[in-house]
C-alpha positions as CSV (number, residue, x, y, z in Angstrom):
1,X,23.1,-25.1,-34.0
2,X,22.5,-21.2,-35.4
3,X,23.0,-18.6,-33.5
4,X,20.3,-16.4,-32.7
5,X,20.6,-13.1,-31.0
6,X,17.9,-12.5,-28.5
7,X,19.7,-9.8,-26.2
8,X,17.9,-7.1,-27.6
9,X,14.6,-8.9,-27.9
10,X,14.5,-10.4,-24.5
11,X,15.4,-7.1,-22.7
12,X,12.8,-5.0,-24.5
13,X,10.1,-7.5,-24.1
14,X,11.3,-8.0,-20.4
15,X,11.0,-3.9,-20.0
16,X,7.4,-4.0,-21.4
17,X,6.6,-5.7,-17.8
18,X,5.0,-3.3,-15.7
19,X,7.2,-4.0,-12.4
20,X,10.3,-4.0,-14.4
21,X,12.3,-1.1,-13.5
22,X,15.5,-2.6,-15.8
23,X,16.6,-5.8,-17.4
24,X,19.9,-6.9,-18.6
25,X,20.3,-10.4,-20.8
26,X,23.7,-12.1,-21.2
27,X,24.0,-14.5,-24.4
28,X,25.5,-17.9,-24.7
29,X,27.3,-18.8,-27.7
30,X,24.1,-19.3,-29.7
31,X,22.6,-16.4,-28.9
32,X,20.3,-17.7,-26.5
33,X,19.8,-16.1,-22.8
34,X,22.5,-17.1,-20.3
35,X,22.0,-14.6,-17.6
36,X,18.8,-12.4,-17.3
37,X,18.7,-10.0,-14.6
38,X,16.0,-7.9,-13.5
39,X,15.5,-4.9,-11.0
40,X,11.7,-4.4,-9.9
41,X,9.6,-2.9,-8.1
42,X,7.2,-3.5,-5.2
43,X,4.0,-6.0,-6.2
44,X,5.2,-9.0,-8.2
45,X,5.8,-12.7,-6.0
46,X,9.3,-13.0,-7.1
47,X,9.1,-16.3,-7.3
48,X,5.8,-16.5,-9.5
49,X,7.7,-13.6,-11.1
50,X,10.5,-15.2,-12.5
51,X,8.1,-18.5,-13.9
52,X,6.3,-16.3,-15.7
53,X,8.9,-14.5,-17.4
54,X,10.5,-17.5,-18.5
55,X,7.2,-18.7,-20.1
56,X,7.2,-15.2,-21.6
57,X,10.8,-15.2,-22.8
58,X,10.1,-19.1,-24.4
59,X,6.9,-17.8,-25.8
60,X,8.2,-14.7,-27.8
61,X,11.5,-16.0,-28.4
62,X,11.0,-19.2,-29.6
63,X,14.1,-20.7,-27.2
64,X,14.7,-22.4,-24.5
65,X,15.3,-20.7,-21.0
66,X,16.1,-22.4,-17.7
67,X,14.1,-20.9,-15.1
68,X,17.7,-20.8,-12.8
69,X,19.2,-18.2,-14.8
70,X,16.8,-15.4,-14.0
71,X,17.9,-13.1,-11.1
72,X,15.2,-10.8,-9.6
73,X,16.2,-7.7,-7.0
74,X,13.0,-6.2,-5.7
75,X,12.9,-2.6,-4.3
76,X,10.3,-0.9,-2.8
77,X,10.9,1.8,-4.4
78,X,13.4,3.5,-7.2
79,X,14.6,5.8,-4.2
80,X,15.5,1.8,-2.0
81,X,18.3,1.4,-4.5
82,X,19.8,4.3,-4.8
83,X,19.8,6.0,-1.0
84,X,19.3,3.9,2.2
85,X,17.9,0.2,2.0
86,X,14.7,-0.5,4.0
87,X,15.1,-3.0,6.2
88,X,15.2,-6.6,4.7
89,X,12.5,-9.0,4.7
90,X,12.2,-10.8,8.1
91,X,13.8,-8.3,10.2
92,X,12.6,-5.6,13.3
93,X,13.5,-2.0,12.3
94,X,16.5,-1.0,14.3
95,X,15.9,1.0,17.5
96,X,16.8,4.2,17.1
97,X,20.8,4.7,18.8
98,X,22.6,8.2,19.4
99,X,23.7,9.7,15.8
100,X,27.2,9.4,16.6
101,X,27.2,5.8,17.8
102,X,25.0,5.0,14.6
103,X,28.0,6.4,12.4
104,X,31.0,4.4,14.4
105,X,29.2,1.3,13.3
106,X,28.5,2.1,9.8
107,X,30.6,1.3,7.0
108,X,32.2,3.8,4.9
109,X,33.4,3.6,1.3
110,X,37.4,4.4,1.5
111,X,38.2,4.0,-1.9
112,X,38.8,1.3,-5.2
113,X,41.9,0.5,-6.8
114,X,41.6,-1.2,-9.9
115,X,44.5,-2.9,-12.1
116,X,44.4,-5.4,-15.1
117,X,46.7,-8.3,-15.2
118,X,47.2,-11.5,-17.3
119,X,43.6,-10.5,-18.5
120,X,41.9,-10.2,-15.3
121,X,40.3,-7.1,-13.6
122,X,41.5,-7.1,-10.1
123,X,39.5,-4.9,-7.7
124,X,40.8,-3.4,-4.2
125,X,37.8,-1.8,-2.3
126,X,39.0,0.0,1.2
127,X,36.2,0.4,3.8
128,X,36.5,2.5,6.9
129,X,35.0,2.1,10.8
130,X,36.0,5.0,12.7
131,X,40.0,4.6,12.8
132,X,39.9,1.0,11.3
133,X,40.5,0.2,8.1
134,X,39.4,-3.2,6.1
135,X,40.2,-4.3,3.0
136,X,38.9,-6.9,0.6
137,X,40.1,-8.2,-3.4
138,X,38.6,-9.5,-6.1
139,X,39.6,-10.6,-9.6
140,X,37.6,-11.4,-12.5
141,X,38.2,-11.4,-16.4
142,X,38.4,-7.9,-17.8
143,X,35.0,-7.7,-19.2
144,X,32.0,-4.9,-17.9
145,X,30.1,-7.7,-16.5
146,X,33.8,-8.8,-15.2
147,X,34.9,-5.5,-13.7
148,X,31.1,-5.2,-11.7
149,X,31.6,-8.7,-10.2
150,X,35.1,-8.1,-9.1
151,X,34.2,-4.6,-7.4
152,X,31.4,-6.3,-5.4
153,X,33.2,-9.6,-4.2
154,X,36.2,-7.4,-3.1
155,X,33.4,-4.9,-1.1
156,X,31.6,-7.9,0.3
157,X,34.7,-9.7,1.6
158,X,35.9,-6.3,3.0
159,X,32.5,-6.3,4.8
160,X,33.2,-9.9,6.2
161,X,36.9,-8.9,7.7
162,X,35.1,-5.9,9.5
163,X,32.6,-8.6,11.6
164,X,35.8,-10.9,11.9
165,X,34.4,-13.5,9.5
166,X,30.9,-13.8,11.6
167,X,28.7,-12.4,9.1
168,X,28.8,-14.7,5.6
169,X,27.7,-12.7,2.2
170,X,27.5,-14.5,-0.9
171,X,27.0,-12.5,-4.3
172,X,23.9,-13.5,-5.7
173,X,24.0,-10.8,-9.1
174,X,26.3,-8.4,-9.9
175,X,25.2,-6.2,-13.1
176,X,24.7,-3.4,-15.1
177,X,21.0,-2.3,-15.9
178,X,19.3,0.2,-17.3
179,X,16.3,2.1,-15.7
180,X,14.6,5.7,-16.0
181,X,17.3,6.8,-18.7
182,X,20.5,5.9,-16.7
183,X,22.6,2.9,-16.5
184,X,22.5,1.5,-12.7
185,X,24.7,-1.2,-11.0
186,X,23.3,-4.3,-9.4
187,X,24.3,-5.9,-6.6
188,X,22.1,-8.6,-4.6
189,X,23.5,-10.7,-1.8
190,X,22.7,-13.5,0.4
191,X,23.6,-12.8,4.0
192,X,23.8,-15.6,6.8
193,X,25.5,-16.4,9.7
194,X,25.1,-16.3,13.1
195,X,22.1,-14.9,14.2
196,X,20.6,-14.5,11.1
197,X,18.2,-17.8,11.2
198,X,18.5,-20.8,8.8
199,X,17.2,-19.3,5.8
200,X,19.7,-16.5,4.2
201,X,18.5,-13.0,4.0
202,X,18.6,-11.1,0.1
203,X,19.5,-8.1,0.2
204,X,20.1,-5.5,-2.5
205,X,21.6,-2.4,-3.5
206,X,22.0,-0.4,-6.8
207,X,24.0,2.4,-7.4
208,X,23.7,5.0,-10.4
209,X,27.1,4.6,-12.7
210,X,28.2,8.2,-13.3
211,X,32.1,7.5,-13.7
212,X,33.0,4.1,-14.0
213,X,30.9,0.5,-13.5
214,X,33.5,-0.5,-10.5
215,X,32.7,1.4,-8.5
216,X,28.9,2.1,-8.8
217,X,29.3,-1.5,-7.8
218,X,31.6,-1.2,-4.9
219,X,29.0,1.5,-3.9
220,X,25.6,-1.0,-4.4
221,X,27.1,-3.8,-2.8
222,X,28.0,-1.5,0.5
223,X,24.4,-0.4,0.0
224,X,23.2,-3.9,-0.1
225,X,24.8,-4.8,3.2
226,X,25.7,-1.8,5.7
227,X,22.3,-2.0,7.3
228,X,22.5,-5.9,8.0
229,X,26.5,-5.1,8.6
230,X,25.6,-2.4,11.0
231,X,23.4,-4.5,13.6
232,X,26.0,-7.2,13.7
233,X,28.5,-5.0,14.8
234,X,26.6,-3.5,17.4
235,X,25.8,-7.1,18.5
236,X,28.9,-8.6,18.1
């Protein structure tokens, strides 16, 4: 089969959407879209969302494209992804608690450590609760796309030591997209466990990259989950 490039076609037709705040397309070996990730904004059905940009990707591109590979994080708003989450779909607002017993139960970034070995990016992400300390690691092949997953799976499974393995978060997407000029990372997550019903909660973060893609992601991922993270702790 020939090989086709359609990375730079499918993310500037995808950004001619009006919800689309940024799109990112990975490429198969023929040049056809393996991964396509979006970040939007408040409106769209996700769901109807993603059918019709698969139509629309078929349409202008003349390939192929399985509706399962498109990832969709909605925000509210531009200002949702890069300060404080709302809350996610499905849940109360929290009631409001002291300051100070709101910050013992929220998770603080402590710091990455990064190495490569036998080709593989291996990420350390420490998070702090008061005094405690939990840490999580990840390793993934020593590519951008690489280097973002591996920041985010070591934050999330940080995140899961801190509840004692009550709370389970699954990385949905982990990439790097582009929106208003700047290159943002990220991160959705499906969160479930006990107490959170029998459908799992998506939540997302995104974090603006202005040193390096680990840990933007490291930072979207915490995003994505301290809120959810917070109210099991004070429940648990």
């Amino acid at each position: 089969m020939q090989k086709v490039r359609t990375k730079e076609a499918a993310e500037a037709i995808l950004r001619e959407l009006p919800s689309v705040l940024g799109a990112y397309v990975r490429e198969d070996v023929y040049g056809h879209p393996r991964e396509v990730h979006l970040l939007v904004g408040p409106g769209p059905n996700v769901k109807n969302l993603a059918r019709d940009v698969r139509d629309l990707l078929e349409e202008r591109l003349r390939v192929p494209v399985d509706q399962r590979i498109i990832s969709i994080a909605q925000v509210d708003r531009i200002e949702d992804a890069t300060t404080e989450p709302a809350a996610p779909a499905g849940e109360e607002p929290a009631p409001a608690e002291p300051e100070a017993d709101a910050a013992l139960r929220r998770l603080l970034f402590g710091g990455i450590e990064a190495m490569v070995r036998d080709a593989r990016f291996v990420a350390r992400v420490r998070l702090l609760l008061g005094e405690r300390e939990f840490v999580g690691e990840a390793a993934e092949l020593d590519t951008g796309n690489g280097r973002v997953r591996a920041a985010a799976l070591a934050t999330l499974r940080a995140v899961v030591a801190s509840t004692g393995d009550v709370l389970r978060l699954d990385l949905d997407t982990a990439a790097l997209v582009r929106a208003f000029g700047r290159e943002y990372s990220l991160v959705s997550v499906l969160a479930s466990g006990a107490g959170r019903g029998r459908r799992p909660l998506n939540l997302v973060g995104a974090q603006p990259v202005e040193g390096d893609e680990a840990t933007a992601a490291a930072l979207a991922a915490l995003k994505a989950v301290n809120r959810t993270t917070a109210r099991q702790l004070r429940t648990g």
